[in-house]
N, C-alpha and C positions, 0 to 999 in steps of 0.2 A: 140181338137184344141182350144174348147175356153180356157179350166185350161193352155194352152201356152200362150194361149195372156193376160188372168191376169197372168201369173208368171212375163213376160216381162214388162209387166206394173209397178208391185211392183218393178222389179231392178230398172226399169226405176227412179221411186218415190224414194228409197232406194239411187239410188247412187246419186241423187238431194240436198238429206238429208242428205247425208254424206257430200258433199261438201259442204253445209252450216258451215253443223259445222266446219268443218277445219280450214272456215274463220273464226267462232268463236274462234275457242279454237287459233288462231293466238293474239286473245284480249286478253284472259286472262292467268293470270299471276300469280304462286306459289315461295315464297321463302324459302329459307333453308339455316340456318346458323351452321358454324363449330366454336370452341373455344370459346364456350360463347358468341357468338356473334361478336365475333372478325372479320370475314368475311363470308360476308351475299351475295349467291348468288340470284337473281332472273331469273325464265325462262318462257318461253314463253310455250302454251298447244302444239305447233308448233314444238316443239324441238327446240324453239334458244334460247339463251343468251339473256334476255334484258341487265341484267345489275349486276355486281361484284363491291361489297363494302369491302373496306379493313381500320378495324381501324386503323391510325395510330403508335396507340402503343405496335400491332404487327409487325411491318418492322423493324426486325435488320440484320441492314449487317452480323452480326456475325452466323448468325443463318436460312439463306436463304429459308435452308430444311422446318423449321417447315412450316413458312409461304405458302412454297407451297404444303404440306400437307396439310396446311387450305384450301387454295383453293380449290384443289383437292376434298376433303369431300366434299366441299360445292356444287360445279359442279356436282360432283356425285348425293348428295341427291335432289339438284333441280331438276337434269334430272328425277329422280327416281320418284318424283311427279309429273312431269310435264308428262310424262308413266303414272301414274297411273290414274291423273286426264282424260286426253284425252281417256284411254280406257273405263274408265267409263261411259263419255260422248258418244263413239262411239256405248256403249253397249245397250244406250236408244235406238239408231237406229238398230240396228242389232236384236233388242229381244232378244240376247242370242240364235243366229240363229249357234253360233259354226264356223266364220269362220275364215280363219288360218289369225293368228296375232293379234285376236280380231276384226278384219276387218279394221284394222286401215293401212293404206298406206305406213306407216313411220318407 
Protein backbone atom coordinates (compact mmCIF):
# COMPACT_ATOMS: atom_id res chain seq x y z
CA UNK A 1 0.00 0.00 0.00
CA UNK A 2 2.67 2.39 0.63
CA UNK A 3 4.62 1.80 -3.24
CA UNK A 4 0.59 2.94 -4.22
CA UNK A 5 0.68 5.92 -2.35
CA UNK A 6 4.25 7.14 -3.75
CA UNK A 7 3.20 5.98 -7.23
CA UNK A 8 0.20 8.43 -6.77
CA UNK A 9 2.17 10.92 -5.47
CA UNK A 10 4.78 11.07 -8.36
CA UNK A 11 1.57 11.35 -11.04
CA UNK A 12 0.42 13.66 -8.77
CA UNK A 13 4.00 15.75 -8.87
CA UNK A 14 4.24 14.54 -12.72
CA UNK A 15 1.10 15.86 -13.99
CA UNK A 16 1.94 19.45 -11.84
CA UNK A 17 5.02 19.29 -14.01
CA UNK A 18 3.63 18.85 -17.03
CA UNK A 19 1.20 21.59 -16.84
CA UNK A 20 3.94 23.98 -16.14
CA UNK A 21 5.48 23.33 -18.82
CA UNK A 22 2.69 23.60 -21.26
CA UNK A 23 2.34 27.08 -19.86
CA UNK A 24 5.95 27.29 -20.85
CA UNK A 25 6.33 25.99 -23.96
CA UNK A 26 2.96 28.40 -24.75
CA UNK A 27 6.21 31.20 -24.55
CA UNK A 28 8.30 30.01 -26.53
CA UNK A 29 8.75 30.29 -29.97
CA UNK A 30 10.59 28.43 -33.05
CA UNK A 31 10.71 29.77 -36.66
CA UNK A 32 11.07 28.22 -40.04
CA UNK A 33 11.50 29.73 -43.33
CA UNK A 34 10.72 28.33 -46.94
CA UNK A 35 12.42 30.10 -50.25
CA UNK A 36 15.30 31.61 -48.99
CA UNK A 37 13.74 33.28 -46.70
CA UNK A 38 11.09 34.59 -48.54
CA UNK A 39 8.33 33.45 -45.94
CA UNK A 40 9.12 32.98 -42.53
CA UNK A 41 6.74 31.11 -40.39
CA UNK A 42 6.79 31.47 -36.42
CA UNK A 43 4.98 28.95 -33.95
CA UNK A 44 4.38 28.69 -30.70
CA UNK A 45 5.72 25.15 -28.38
CA UNK A 46 1.71 25.10 -28.01
CA UNK A 47 0.93 24.29 -31.49
CA UNK A 48 -0.20 27.86 -32.69
CA UNK A 49 0.60 30.26 -35.18
CA UNK A 50 2.29 33.35 -33.64
CA UNK A 51 2.95 34.82 -36.67
CA UNK A 52 3.54 34.38 -40.88
CA UNK A 53 6.00 36.74 -42.80
CA UNK A 54 5.75 37.07 -46.33
CA UNK A 55 8.41 39.06 -48.34
CA UNK A 56 7.00 41.24 -50.57
CA UNK A 57 8.79 40.20 -53.55
CA UNK A 58 7.31 37.07 -53.61
CA UNK A 59 3.34 37.93 -54.04
CA UNK A 60 2.64 37.77 -57.82
CA UNK A 61 -0.66 37.57 -59.05
CA UNK A 62 0.54 35.54 -61.86
CA UNK A 63 1.85 32.84 -59.96
CA UNK A 64 -0.43 32.37 -56.69
CA UNK A 65 0.65 28.65 -56.52
CA UNK A 66 4.20 29.08 -55.69
CA UNK A 67 3.43 31.50 -52.87
CA UNK A 68 1.27 29.15 -51.30
CA UNK A 69 3.57 26.47 -51.53
CA UNK A 70 5.90 28.81 -49.46
CA UNK A 71 3.59 29.08 -46.95
CA UNK A 72 2.76 25.77 -46.80
CA UNK A 73 6.58 24.47 -46.22
CA UNK A 74 6.82 27.14 -43.88
CA UNK A 75 3.64 26.04 -41.69
CA UNK A 76 4.80 22.66 -42.16
CA UNK A 77 8.37 22.91 -40.78
CA UNK A 78 7.39 25.28 -37.97
CA UNK A 79 4.89 22.84 -36.78
CA UNK A 80 7.52 20.30 -37.18
CA UNK A 81 9.77 22.05 -34.61
CA UNK A 82 7.44 23.30 -32.57
CA UNK A 83 6.66 18.88 -32.07
CA UNK A 84 9.88 18.48 -31.76
CA UNK A 85 10.78 21.22 -29.39
CA UNK A 86 7.73 20.49 -26.94
CA UNK A 87 8.52 16.61 -26.99
CA UNK A 88 11.74 17.22 -25.92
CA UNK A 89 10.80 19.35 -23.27
CA UNK A 90 7.88 17.02 -22.19
CA UNK A 91 10.62 14.22 -22.13
CA UNK A 92 12.72 16.07 -19.25
CA UNK A 93 9.45 15.39 -17.37
CA UNK A 94 8.40 12.02 -18.18
CA UNK A 95 12.19 10.42 -17.90
CA UNK A 96 11.73 8.59 -20.99
CA UNK A 97 8.93 6.84 -18.90
CA UNK A 98 7.55 5.53 -22.61
CA UNK A 99 4.19 7.13 -22.66
CA UNK A 100 1.92 7.12 -25.73
CA UNK A 101 2.58 10.38 -27.58
CA UNK A 102 5.62 11.20 -25.75
CA UNK A 103 3.17 12.05 -22.93
CA UNK A 104 2.58 15.26 -24.49
CA UNK A 105 -1.51 16.14 -24.72
CA UNK A 106 -1.54 17.53 -27.97
Amino acid sequence: MVNMMKLMKQASAMQKNMESMQAELAEKTVEFSSGGGMVTVTARGDMSLERIAIDPKVVDPDDVEMLEDLVLAAVDGAMKEAKDMAAKEMAKITGGMGLPGGGMPF
